[in-house]
C-alpha positions in Angstrom: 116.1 96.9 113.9 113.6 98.8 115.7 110.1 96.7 116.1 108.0 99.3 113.6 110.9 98.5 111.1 110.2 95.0 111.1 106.7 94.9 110.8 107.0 96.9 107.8 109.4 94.9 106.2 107.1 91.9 106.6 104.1 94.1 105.4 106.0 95.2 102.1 107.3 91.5 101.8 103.4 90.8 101.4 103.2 93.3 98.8 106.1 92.3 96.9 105.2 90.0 94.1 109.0 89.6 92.6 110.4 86.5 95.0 113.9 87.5 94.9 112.7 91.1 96.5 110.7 89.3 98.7 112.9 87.1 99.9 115.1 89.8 100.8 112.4 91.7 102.6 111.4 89.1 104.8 115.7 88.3 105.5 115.7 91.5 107.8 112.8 91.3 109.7 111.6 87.4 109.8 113.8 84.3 111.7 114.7 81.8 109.7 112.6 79.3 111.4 109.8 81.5 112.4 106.5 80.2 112.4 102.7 82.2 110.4 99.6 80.8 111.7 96.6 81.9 109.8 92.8 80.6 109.8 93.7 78.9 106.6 97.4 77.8 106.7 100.2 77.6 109.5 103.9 77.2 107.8 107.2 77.4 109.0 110.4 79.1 107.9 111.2 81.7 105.5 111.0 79.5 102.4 107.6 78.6 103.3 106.0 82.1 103.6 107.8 83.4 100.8 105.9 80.9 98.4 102.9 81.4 100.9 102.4 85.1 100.0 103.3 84.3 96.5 100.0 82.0 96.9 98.4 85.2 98.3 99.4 87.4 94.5 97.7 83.9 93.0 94.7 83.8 94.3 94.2 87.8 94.9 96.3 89.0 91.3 96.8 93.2 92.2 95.4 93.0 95.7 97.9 94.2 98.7 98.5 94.2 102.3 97.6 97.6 103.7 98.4 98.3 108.1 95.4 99.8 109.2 97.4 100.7 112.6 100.6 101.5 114.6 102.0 98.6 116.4 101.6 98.1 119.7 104.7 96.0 122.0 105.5 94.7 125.1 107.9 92.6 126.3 108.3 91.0 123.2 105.0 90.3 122.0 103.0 92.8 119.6 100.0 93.4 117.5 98.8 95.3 114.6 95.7 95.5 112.4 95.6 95.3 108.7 93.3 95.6 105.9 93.2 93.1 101.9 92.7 95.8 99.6 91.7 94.8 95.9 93.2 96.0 92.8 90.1 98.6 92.5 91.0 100.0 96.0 88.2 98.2 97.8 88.7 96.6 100.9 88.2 92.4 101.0 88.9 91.8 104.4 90.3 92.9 107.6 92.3 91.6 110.2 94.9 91.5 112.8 98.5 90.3 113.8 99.7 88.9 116.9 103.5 88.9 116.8 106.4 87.6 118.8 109.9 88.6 118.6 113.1 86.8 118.7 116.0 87.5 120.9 117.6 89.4 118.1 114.7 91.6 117.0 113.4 90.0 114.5 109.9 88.1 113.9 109.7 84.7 114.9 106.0 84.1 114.8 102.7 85.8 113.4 99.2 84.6 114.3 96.8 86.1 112.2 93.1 86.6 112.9 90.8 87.5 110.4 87.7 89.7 110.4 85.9 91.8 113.3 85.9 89.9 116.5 83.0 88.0 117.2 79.9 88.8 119.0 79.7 87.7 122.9 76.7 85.2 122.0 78.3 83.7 119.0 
């Protein structure tokens, strides 16, 4: 699977409230022990984010996931932005992914940063 394929499989697995569906998503493009690091959780393995995310549809009912550009990759390592959009269409936050890649193409850890990066005097 080609690295733009898995990083939108992991975006629609965000988007995807049904957990069966989910699941599935995140199967081709996530290791099974693969570690997501955000500023408000860090789990590990695929069970974990799937009821991760489904936290995510909890807490923001109708918002989605939304990559706000291409995906950049080198030698195994990537990136991406992304934007929260609400229900109404109006954007909540956004952010970016650091990515690396397994051996067989698929991800085996997301860091996720949230918001514009800070000022040099912060």
């Amino acid at each position: 699977m080609r690295v733009n394929e898995v990083v939108a499989a992991y975006g629609a697995a965000w988007n995807e409230t049904d957990e069966a569906a989910r699941r599935k998503l995140l199967d081709h493009g996530w290791a099974d022990d693969a570690e997501y690091c955000d500023p408000t959780a860090t789990v590990n393995g695929r069970d974990a984010l799937v009821a991760h995310i489904a936290g995510f549809h909890q807490q923001f009912p109708g918002a989605r996931i939304d990559q706000a550009s291409g995906v950049d990759e080198h030698d195994g390592w990537l990136r991406f932005a992304w934007r929260m959009v609400a229900a109404d269409g109006t954007t909540i936050m956004e952010g970016f992914d650091v990515g690396e890649l397994g051996t067989d193409g698929r991800l085996r850890r997301i860091i996720g940063f949230f918001g514009p990066f800070p000022s040099l005097d912060a």
